[in-house]
C-alpha positions in Angstrom: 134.7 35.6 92.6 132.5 33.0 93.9 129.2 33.7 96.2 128.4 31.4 98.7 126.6 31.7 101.6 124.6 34.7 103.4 125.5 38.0 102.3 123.9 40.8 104.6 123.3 44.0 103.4 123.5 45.7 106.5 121.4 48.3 108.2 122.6 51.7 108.7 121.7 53.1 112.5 121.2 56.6 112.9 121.4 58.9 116.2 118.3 60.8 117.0 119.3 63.5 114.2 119.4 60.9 111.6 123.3 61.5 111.6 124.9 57.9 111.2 126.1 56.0 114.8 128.7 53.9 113.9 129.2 52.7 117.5 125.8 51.4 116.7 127.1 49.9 112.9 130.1 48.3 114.6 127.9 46.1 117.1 125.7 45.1 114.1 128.6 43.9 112.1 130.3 42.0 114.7 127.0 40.1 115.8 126.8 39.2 111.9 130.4 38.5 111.3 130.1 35.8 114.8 127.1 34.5 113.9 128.8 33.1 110.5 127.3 35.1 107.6 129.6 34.9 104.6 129.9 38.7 103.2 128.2 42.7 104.1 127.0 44.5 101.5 127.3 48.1 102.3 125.2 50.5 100.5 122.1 48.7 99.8 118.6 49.6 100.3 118.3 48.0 103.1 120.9 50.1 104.6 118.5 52.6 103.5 120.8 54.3 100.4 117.6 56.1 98.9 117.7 58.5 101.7 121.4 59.0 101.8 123.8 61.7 99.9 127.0 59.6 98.0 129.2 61.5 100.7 127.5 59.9 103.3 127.4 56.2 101.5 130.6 56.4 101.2 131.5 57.3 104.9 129.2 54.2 106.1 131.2 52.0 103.3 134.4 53.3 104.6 133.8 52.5 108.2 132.1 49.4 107.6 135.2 48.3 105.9 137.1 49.3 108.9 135.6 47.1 111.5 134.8 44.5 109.1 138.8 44.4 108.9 139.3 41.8 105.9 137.0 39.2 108.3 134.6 38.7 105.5 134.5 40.3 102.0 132.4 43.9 101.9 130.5 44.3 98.5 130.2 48.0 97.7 126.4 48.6 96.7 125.9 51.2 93.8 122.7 51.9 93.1 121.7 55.1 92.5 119.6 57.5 90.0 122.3 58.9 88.8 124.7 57.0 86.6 127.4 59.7 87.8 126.8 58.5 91.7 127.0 54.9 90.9 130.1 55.8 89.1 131.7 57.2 91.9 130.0 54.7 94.7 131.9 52.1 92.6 135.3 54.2 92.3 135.2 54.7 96.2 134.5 51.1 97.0 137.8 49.9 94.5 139.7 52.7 96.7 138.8 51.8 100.2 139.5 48.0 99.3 135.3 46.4 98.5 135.9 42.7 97.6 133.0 43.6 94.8 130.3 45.8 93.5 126.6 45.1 93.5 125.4 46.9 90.6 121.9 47.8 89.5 119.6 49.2 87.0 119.2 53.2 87.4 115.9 54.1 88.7 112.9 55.8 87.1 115.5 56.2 83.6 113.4 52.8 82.6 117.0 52.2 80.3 116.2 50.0 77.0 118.2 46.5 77.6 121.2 47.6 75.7 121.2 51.2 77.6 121.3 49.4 80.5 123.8 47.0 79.5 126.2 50.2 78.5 125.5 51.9 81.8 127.0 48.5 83.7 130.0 47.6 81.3 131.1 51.6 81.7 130.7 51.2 85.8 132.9 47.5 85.4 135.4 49.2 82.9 136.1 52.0 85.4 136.4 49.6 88.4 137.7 46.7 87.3 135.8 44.3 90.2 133.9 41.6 90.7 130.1 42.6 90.0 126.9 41.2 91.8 124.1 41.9 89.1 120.5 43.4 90.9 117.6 42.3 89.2 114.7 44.7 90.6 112.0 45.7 87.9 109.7 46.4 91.2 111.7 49.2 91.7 114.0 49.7 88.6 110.9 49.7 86.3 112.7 47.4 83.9 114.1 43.7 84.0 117.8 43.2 83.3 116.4 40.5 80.1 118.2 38.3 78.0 119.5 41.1 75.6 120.9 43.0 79.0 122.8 39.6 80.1 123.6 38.1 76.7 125.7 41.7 76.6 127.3 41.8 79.9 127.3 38.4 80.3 130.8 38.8 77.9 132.9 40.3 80.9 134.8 38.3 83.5 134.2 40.7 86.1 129.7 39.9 85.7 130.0 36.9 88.6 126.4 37.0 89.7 123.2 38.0 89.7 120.7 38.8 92.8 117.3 38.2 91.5 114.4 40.0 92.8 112.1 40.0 90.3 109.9 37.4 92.0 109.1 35.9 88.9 109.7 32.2 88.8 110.6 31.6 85.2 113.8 34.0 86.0 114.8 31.7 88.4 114.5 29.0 85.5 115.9 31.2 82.7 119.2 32.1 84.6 119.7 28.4 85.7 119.2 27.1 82.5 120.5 29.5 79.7 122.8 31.3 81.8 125.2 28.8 83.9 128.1 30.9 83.6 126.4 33.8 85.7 125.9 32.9 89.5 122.3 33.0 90.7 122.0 34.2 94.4 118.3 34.8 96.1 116.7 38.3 96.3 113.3 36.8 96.9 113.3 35.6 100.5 110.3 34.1 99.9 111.7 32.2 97.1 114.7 30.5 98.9 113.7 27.3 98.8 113.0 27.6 94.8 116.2 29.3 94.3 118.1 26.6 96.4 116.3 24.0 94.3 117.6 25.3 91.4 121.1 25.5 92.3 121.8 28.8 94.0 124.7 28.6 96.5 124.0 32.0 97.9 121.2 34.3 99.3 120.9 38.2 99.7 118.7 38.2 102.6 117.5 41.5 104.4 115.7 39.4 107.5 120.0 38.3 108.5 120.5 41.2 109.7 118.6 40.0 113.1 118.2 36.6 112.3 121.1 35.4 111.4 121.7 31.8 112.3 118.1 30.6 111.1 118.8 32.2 107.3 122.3 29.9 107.9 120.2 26.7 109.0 118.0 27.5 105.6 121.1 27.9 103.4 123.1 24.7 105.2 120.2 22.6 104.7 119.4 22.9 101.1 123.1 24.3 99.4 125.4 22.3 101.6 123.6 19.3 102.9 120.8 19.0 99.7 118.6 18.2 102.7 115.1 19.7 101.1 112.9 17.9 103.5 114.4 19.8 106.2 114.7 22.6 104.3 111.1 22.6 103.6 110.5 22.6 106.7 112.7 25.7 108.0 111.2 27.4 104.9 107.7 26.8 106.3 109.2 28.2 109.9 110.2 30.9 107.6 107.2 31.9 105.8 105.5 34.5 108.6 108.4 36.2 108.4 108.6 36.5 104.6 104.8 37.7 104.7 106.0 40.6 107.4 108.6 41.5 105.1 108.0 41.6 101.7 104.5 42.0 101.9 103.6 44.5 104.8 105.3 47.8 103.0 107.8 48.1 105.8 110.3 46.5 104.6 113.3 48.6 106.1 111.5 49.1 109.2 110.9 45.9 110.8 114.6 44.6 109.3 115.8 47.6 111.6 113.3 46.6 114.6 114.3 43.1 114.4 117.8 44.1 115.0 116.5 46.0 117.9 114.5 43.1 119.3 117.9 40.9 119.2 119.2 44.2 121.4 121.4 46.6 119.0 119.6 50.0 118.7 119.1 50.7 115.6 118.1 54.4 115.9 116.0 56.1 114.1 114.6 55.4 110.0 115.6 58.7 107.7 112.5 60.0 106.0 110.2 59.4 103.9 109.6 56.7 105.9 108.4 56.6 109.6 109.2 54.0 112.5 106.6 50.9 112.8 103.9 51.7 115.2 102.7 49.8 118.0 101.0 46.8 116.7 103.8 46.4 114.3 106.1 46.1 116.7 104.2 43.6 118.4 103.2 41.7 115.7 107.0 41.5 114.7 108.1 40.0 118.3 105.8 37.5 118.1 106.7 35.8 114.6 110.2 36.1 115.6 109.6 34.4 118.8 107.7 31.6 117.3 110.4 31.5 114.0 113.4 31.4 116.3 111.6 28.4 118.7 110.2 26.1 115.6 113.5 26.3 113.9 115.9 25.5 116.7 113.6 22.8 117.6 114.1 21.1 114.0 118.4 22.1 113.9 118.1 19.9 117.7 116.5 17.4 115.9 119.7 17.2 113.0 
């Protein structure tokens, strides 16, 4: 399978009573699927998994695959705690008809490389799919290293790898020493890097209300190898970036943003709370400013 382009993973809305609104889910994925984005990953954190029982993932995979309706290909995200749950996250996405699986290190388990290696091959021997690797030592509390890929690297069905480690040198280590294995961005505020570098596709929270300008990024620097224009988007870009992966919110202003661009997104399950006031303000106006600067430079070709 190849991965090209912007692949959302899409934000679950909830009604009031944090029960999932899939009026809400269907407006989302329409807007995304118009505005050109190449793939929905369903299931990810962003679509806020962590707080989520497997029943419940695999009703918001089940419906998302319904309205997607074949339009663009639905990767089944499987991440969980326990290796049992990603087991049968993956099983239900091969069921229901997922294009692929994105597939990532247990949490808190902190796996040795080969443990983790096991834990992967046994998900891709049961489902027989296309697998999205997800690099995520910030959260995992180990890197997916050279013993990990030089073990699953073996298997046809290992097509790519979203890297989010942040570090640099990954970025340089999987273009270099591991060709055969896509690269896709899991840093937004590595895009441009991971473009240079010869990514062809991007994992990207911030699409989920901003679609077209994380297109204009990706057209730039994969399709047209324009980097002085992608620079330049990139620079747009950067406030953004900050708000996101900086600010501890992550998951609340992607789901605000897609407020902002007028889809309700409901409320955000606990642990974590909505953004307050000055948030939300803040938010508005970088996306304000983003949205002018960049469709100033796509007038300008």
């Amino acid at each position: 399978m190849e991965f090209n382009g912007i692949y959302t993973p899409a934000v679950t809305p909830f009604n009031a009573d944090h029960t999932p609104d899939f009026g809400a889910l269907e407006a989302v994925l329409d807007r995304l699927i118009t505005a050109g984005v190449h793939g929905i990953i369903s299931g990810g954190s962003t679509g806020e998994n962590y707080a989520m029982t497997v029943a419940e993932r695999l009703e918001v995979a089940r419906q998302t695959l319904r309205i997607v309706d074949g339009r663009v290909p639905v990767i089944m995200g499987t991440g969980a705690m326990l290796p049992a749950d990603s087991m049968a996250l993956a099983l239900g996405g091969k069921d229901m008809g997922a294009a692929a699986l994105l597939v990532a290190t247990p949490p808190y388990a902190v796996p040795t490389e080969m443990e983790n290696a096991l834990n992967t091959l046994a998900i891709d021997k049961a489902a027989d799919l296309p697998i999205m690797l997800y690099n995520y030592p910030g959260r995992m509390g180990v890197n997916m290293g050279e013993e990990f890929l030089d073990r699953v690297g073996r298997s046809r069905n290992i097509c790519a790898i979203k890297e989010s480690s942040g570090d640099i040198n990954r970025v340089h280590l999987l273009a270099r020493d591991y060709p055969h294995i896509q690269m896709s961005c899991g840093m937004d505020d590595q895009a441009l890097e991971f473009f240079a570098w010869g990514a062809q596709s991007w994992v990207c929270g911030g699409s989920n209300f901003l679609p077209a300008e994380h297109l204009a990024l990706w057209r730039a620097c994969a399709v047209d190898g324009d980097f002085a224009k992608g620079r330049r988007i990139m620079s747009a870009m950067m406030p953004l970036m900050r708000v996101l992966e900086q600010g501890g919110k992550f998951v609340q202003s992607i789901k605000y943003g897609v407020t902002v661009e007028g889809i309700d997104t409901g409320a955000i399950r606990p642990p974590l709370k909505a953004l307050n006031k000055d948030d939300k303000r803040a938010l508005e106006q970088v996306i304000r400013v983003l949205k002018t600067t960049i469709a100033a430079i796509e007038e300008e070709g």
